[in-house]
N, C-alpha and C positions, 0 to 999 in steps of 0.2 A: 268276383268282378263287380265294380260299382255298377250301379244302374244309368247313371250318367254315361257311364265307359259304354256300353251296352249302345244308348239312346243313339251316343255320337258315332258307334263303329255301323248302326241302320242310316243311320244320315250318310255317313260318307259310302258306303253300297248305294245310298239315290244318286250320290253325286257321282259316282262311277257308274252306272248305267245310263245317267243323263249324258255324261261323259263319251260312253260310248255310240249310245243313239246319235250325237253331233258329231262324232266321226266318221259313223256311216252315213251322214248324210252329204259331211263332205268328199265322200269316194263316191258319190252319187249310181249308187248299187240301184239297180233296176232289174232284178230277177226274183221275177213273181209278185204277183197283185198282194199277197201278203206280207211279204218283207218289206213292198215299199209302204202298208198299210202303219206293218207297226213302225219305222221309220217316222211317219207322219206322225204319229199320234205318240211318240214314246218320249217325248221330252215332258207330256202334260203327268205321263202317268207316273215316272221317275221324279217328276220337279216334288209332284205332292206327299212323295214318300222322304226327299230328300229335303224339301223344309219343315215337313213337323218332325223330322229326328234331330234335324241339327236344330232347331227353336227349343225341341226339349231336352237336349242333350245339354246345350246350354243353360238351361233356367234350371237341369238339377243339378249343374256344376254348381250354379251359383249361391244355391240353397237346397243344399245336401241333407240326407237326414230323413226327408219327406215317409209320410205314411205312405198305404198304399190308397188310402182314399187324397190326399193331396195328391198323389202324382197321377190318378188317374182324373184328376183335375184340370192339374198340367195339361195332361196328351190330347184332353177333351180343346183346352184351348189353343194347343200348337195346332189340331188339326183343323180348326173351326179357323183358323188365320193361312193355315195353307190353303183348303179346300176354297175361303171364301177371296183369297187375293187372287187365284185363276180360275175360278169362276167370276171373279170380278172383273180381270181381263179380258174372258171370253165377251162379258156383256159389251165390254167397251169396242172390241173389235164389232161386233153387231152393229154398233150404231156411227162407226166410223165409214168412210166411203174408201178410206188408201188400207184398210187393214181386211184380211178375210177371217172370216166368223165359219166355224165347223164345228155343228152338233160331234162329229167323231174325240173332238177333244173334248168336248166336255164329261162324256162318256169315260173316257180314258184317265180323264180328273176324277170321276169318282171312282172306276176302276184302283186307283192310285190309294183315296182315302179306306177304301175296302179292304185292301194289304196293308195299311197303316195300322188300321185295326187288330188283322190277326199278327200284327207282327207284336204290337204291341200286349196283344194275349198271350204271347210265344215268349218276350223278355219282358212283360213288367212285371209288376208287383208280385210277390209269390202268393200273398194269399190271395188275389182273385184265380189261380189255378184249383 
């Protein structure tokens, strides 16, 4: 299987968890302090998984071939544009008055890039295994 095919079947797993975290929150499920916990927090941790796979999934379709020192270049820049575009967010909401700002997500953002990482130890490159 290509590594792009790989990259992009981890992206679309974020986007089906982000997927579902948004359904349950339109069932508006309220049983137990920790389902609505991850509830809250599960679109930051899903978002970050689900755009540095589809960002690299994409840039190795587009330029196939890559070593394994190039694609672990890639992944280093898809996740430093996920990680830093909802961390970016969060600041914004911070200093907005109509938006709420929540340490839990941020937490949950890098929760998010933490599993990007091992996922990307788990399908990328063969020879850093």
């Amino acid at each position: 299987m290509q590594q792009s095919t790989r990259y992009g079947l981890a992206g679309l797993g974020g986007l089906a968890l982000l997927t579902l975290v948004q359904w349950a929150r339109q069932q508006h499920w309220q049983h137990g302090a920790v389902l609505i916990y991850l509830i809250g927090v599960g679109p930051n941790f899903a978002a970050a998984i689900a755009i540095t796979f589809v960002l690299l999934g994409a840039w190795s379709d587009q330029r196939p071939g890559a070593d394994g020192q190039a694609q672990r270049f890639r992944f280093r820049v898809s996740v430093a544009i996920s990680g830093g575009g909802l961390l970016g967010w969060e600041a914004v909401q911070m200093l907005s008055r109509n938006l709420v700002f929540d340490w839990q997500d941020v937490l949950a953002t890098l929760a998010g890039i933490a599993v990007c990482i091992g996922l990307f130890a788990l399908i990328g490159p063969r020879d850093m295994r």
